[in-house]
N, C-alpha and C positions, 0 to 999 in steps of 0.2 A: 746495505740493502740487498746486496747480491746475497748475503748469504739466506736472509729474512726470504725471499722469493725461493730460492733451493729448497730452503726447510719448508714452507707452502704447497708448492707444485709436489712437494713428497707426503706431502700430510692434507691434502686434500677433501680426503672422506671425513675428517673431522671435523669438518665443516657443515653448516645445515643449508647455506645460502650463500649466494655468489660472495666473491671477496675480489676487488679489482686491485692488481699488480700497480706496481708506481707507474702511471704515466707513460714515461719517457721510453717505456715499453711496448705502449701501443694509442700514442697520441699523434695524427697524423694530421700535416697542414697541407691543404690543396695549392697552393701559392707559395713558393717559396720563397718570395719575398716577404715575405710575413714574417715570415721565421722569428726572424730578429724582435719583432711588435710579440708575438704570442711568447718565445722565452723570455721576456724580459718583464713580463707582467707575474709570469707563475714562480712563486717564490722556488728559490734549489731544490728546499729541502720537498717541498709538492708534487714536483718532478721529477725528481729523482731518488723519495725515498719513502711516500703516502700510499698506503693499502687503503683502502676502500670498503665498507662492511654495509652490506643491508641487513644483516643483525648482529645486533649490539653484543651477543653472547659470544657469538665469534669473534668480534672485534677483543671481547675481554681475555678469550681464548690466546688468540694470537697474542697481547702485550703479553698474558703471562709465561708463553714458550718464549717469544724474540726478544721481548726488553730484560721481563727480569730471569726468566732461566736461562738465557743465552748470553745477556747483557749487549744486544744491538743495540745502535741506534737506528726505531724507525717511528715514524711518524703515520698515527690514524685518524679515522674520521668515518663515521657514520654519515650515510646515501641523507642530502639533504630532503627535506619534506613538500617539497616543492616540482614539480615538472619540468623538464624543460620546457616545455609551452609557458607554463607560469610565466618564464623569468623572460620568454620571448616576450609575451605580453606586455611587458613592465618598459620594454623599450616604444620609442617613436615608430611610427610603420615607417619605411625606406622610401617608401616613396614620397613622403610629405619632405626630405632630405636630399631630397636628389639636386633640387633647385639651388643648391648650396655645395655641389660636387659630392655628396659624400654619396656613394654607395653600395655601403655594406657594412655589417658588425664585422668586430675584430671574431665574435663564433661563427660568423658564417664562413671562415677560411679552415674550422678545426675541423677535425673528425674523430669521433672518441665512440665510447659506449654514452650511451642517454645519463648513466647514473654519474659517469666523471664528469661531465660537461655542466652538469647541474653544479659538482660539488666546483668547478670551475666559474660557472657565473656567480657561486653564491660567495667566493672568496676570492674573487678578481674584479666581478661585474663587467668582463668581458663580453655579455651580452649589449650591455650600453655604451662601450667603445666602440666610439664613429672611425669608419674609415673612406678614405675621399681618394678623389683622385687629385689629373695634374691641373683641373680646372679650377678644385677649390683655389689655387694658389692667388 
């Protein structure tokens, strides 16, 4: 991955629209107790080795310098279709939850760009991961 990001960050202008680096480069948790809950849900390779494309051209761009002219291995994914509002939506409101100890998603601890956090709810569903405290116990 490291090299896949060098070769990126130098080839920039070849690009028409954003492309987000792996993760694990600018994915930050408010809690650090968390930690443990949010890596353990994001597969390795998502985190440490997924580019991000809001268009697909680019996305085709990049496999054909980093996989096949380079032979990395890195793993893509196109900006899902969806908002993060959308995926907020789709959960219970927090406060119909409360009554039951739990207060907060596992996303409300993350901090990302809007387009990783999306392609995060839509391949973890960590928007619907309750998290509680010590009263649920």
């Amino acid at each position: 991955s490291y090299k896949a990001v060098i070769w990126y960050r130098n080839n920039k202008n070849l690009f028409r629209k954003c492309v987000y680096e792996p993760m694990i480069l600018s994915l930050n948790i408010e809690n650090q107790n968390m930690a443990n809950y949010v890596e353990f849900i994001i597969p390795k390779r998502d985190l440490t080795a997924m580019f991000i494309f809001e268009d697909t051209d680019d996305m085709k761009l990049f496999i054909n310098e980093c996989h096949t002219k380079q032979n990395l291995v890195v793993h893509v994914s196109a900006i899902p279709q969806l908002t993060l509002q959308d995926f907020k939506t789709q959960a219970q409101p927090i406060e119909k939850l409360k009554c039951y100890g739990i207060t907060n998603y596992l996303l409300d601890v993350v901090n990302d760009s809007d387009p990783v956090l999306c392609y995060l709810c839509e391949t973890t569903k960590m928007h619907l991961i309750p998290i509680a405290d010590e009263s649920a116990l």
